[in-house]
C-alpha positions in Angstrom: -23.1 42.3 2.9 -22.0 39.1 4.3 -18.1 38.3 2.8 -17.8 34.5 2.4 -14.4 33.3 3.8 -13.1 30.5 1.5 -12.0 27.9 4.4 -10.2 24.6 2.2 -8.3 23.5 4.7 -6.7 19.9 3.6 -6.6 17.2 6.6 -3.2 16.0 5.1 -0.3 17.7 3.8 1.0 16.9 0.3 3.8 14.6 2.3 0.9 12.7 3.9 -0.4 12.0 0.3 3.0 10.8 -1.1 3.6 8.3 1.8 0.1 6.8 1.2 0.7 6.6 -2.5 3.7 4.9 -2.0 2.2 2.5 0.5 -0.8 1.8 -1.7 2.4 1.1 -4.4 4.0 -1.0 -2.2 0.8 -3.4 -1.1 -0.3 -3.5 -4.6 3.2 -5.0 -5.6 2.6 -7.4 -2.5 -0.7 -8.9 -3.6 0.8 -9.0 -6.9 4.0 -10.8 -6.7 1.4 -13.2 -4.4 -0.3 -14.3 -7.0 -0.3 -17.1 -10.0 1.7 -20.2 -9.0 -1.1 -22.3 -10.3 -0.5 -25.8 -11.8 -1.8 -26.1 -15.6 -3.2 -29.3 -14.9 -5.3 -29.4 -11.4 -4.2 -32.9 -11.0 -0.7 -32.3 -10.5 0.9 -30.7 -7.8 3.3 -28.0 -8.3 5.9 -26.8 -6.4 5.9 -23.4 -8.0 3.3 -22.2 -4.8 6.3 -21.9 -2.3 9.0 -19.6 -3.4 10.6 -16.9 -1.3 9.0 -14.5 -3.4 5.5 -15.6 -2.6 6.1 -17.3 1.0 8.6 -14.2 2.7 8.9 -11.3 0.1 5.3 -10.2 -0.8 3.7 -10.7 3.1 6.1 -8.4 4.1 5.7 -5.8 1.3 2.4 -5.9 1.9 3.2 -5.2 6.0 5.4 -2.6 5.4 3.1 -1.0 2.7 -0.2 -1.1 5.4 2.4 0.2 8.4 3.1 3.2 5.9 0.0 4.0 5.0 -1.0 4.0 8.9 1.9 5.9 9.4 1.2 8.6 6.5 -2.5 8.8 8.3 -0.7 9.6 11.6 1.9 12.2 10.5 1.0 15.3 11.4 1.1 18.0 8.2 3.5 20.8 8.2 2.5 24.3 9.1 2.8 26.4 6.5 
């Protein structure tokens, strides 16, 4: 008889899958902290759309989250 070898090898490593997690984290925060701003009445304009949270702080959570996730892709798992 044939033995079957049992091959699961995993592309990425366990720290390959905590860096993406924490990427996905970061660019969900992004896209969150992006949104709302709106004015109750669509008539008035508010001013409420350009804070430093919305204009500088979540674009560049949302960078850094997409440069970690490319760089979790990238790493190269451990040997064990």
């Amino acid at each position: 008889m044939l033995k079957k070898e049992n091959n699961n090898v995993s592309v990425l490593g366990k720290r390959n899958y905590i860096l993406l997690s924490i990427g996905f984290i970061l660019v969900v925060i992004g896209y969150i902290l992006m949104s709302g701003g709106k004015s109750p009445d669509p008539k008035i304009f508010s001013e409420e759309l350009f804070t430093t949270t919305r204009i500088t702080v979540a674009p560049v959570l949302v960078l850094l989250g997409f440069a970690i996730d490319v760089f979790a892709l990238v790493l190269k798992p451990k040997e064990e």
